[in-house]
N, C-alpha and C positions, 0 to 999 in steps of 0.2 A: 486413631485418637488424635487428639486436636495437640497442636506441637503453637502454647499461649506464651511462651518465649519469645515466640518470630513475631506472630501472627497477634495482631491487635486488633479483635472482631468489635465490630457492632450489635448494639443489642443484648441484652443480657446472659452474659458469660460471664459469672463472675467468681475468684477465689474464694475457696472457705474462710473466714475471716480470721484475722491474727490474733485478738483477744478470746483469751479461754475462756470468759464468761458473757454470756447474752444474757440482757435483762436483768441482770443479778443473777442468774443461773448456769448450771456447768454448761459447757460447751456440750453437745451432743458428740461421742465418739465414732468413730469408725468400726469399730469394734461390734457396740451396739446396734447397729444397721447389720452388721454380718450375721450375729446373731438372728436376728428379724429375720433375716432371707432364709438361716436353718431352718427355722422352726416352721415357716412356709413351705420349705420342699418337704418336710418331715409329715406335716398335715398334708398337705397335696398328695404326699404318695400312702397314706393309709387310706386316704377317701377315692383315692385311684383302685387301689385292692378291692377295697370294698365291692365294688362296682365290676371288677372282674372276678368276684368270686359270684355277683351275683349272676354273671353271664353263663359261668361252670353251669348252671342249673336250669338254666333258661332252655325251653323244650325246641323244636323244630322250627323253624323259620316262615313267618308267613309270603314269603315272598320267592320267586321263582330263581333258578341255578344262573341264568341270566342277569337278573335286577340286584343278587346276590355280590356276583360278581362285579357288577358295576360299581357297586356299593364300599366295596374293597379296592377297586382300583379309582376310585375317587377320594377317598380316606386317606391312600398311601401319597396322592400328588398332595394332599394338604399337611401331610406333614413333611414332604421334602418341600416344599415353600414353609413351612413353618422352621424347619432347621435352619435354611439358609438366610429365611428374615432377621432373625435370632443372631447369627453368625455375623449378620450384615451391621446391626445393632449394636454388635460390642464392637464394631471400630470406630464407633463414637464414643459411647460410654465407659468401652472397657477400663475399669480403674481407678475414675473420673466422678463414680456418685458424689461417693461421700467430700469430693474437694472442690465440686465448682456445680452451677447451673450447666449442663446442655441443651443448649437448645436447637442447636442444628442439627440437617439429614431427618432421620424419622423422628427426630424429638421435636422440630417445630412443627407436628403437625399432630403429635399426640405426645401424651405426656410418660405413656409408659405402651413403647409400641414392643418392647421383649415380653410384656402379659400379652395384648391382642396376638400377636403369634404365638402361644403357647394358648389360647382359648381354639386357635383354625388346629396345632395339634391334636387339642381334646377330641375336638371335633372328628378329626382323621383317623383318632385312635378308637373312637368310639364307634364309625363304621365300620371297622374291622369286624366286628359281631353281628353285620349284615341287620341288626335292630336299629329303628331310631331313635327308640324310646333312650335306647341304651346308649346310643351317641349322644342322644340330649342329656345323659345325665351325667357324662364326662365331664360335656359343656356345663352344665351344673356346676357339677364339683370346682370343677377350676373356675369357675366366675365368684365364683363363694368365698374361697382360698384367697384368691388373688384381690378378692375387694377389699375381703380384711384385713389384708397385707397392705396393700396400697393406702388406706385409713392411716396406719400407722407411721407406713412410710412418710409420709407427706408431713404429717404431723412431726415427722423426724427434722425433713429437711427445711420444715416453715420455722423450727427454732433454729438449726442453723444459717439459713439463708436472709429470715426475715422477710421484710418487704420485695426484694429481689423477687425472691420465690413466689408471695403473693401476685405480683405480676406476670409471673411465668405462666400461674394458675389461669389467671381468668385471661390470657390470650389463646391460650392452649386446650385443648380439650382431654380429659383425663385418658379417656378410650378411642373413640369413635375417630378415626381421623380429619381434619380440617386442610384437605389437601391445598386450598387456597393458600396456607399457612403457610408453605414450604420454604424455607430458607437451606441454604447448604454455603459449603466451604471451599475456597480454590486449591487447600491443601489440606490432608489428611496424616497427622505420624501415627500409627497403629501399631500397639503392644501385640506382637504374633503371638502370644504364649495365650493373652485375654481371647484373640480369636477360635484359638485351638480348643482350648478350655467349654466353648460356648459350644463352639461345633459338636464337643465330646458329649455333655450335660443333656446338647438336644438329640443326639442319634438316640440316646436311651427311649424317643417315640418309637422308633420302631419295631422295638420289641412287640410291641403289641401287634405287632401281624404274625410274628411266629406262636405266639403265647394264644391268638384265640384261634391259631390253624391247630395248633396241639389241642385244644377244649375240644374241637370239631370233630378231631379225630378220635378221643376219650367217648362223645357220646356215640360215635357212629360204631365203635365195638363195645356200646352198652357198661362200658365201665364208668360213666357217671348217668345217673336217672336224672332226668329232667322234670322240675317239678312245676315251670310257668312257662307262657310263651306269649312273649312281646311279640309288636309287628315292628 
């Protein structure tokens, strides 16, 4: 986390502002942005279920114990790059949304690089069920979740931030990163507690390698029937 005491950055960094009122209206709280982010993880993890109850049911695998397995051990490297993007993320952010623009490290080059690494998650966790179909719909779910979210978010920080923000926006690209973009910092102060916290929130990816090796082993002694079969 950026230590805006010492360090006088260039370029838009800037404090939530001191007047409670924008435009004639209340300040946007902290509070309500937290809120937002609940009720994202709360949608994200039923349309997460959803999609592994539909794997329970999914019939035999078109694809060989080989390609299978490749399939799994390519899913598990994208979510351990997905946890540690993530981890790497909140030592810029951690703490930091709701009080200032960031725009250095992974932020000047996308506007929300903690969703893009939680999309190569889905993705990871989604090959864990050896289907594609079924990894694209992770990727689904989470592109879905996280648009709508980000919609709002934005909308959050454009009345606190204003014009600032406006500008943040159109240098910045929402998703897709603009590595040309890159700016970073000669010093770093980092909240351990926000790193920890991030590391903790993303290991929960990997659940999804024990949970669809348990499915596997449910249909291979016939205790769940299968009733489709994705490739």
């Amino acid at each position: 986390m950026i230590d805006d005491a010492r360090h006088r950055l260039k370029g838009f960094r800037l404090q939530a502002r001191d007047d409670p009122h924008l435009d004639g209206r209340p300040m946007p709280d902290a509070q309500s942005l937290h809120t937002l982010q609940l009720i994202r993880k709360g949608v994200l993890a039923v349309g997460i279920l959803a999609v592994v109850i539909l794997a329970v049911f999914m019939g035999e695998r078109l694809w060989s114990d080989a390609v299978h397995a490749g399939f799994r051990a390519a899913g598990l490297v994208m979510i351990g790059i997905a946890i540690v993007g993530r981890a790497w993320c909140s030592l810029y952010i951690g703490g930091r949304k709701a009080a200032e623009i960031v725009d250095r490290g992974p932020y000047s080059v996308t506007r929300n690089p903690l969703y893009l690494f939680s999309f190569i998650a889905a993705l990871g966790m989604g090959l864990q069920t050896g289907s594609l179909v079924l990894a694209g719909l992770f990727v689904l779910v989470a592109v879905g979740v996280f648009f709508a979210t980000v919609k709002r978010e934005e909308a959050w920080l454009q009345a606190r931030f204003g014009e600032a923000y406006s500008e943040y926006r159109r240098r910045t690209p929402r998703f897709w990163p603009r590595l040309s973009a890159w700016r970073d910092l000669e010093t770093l102060q980092i909240r351990p507690d926000r790193f920890v916290m991030t590391l903790k929130d993303g290991s929960v990816f990997l659940l999804a390698v024990p949970i669809f090796a348990f499915v596997a082993w449910l249909q291979s002694k016939g205790w769940v029937n299968a009733v489709i079969t994705l490739p």
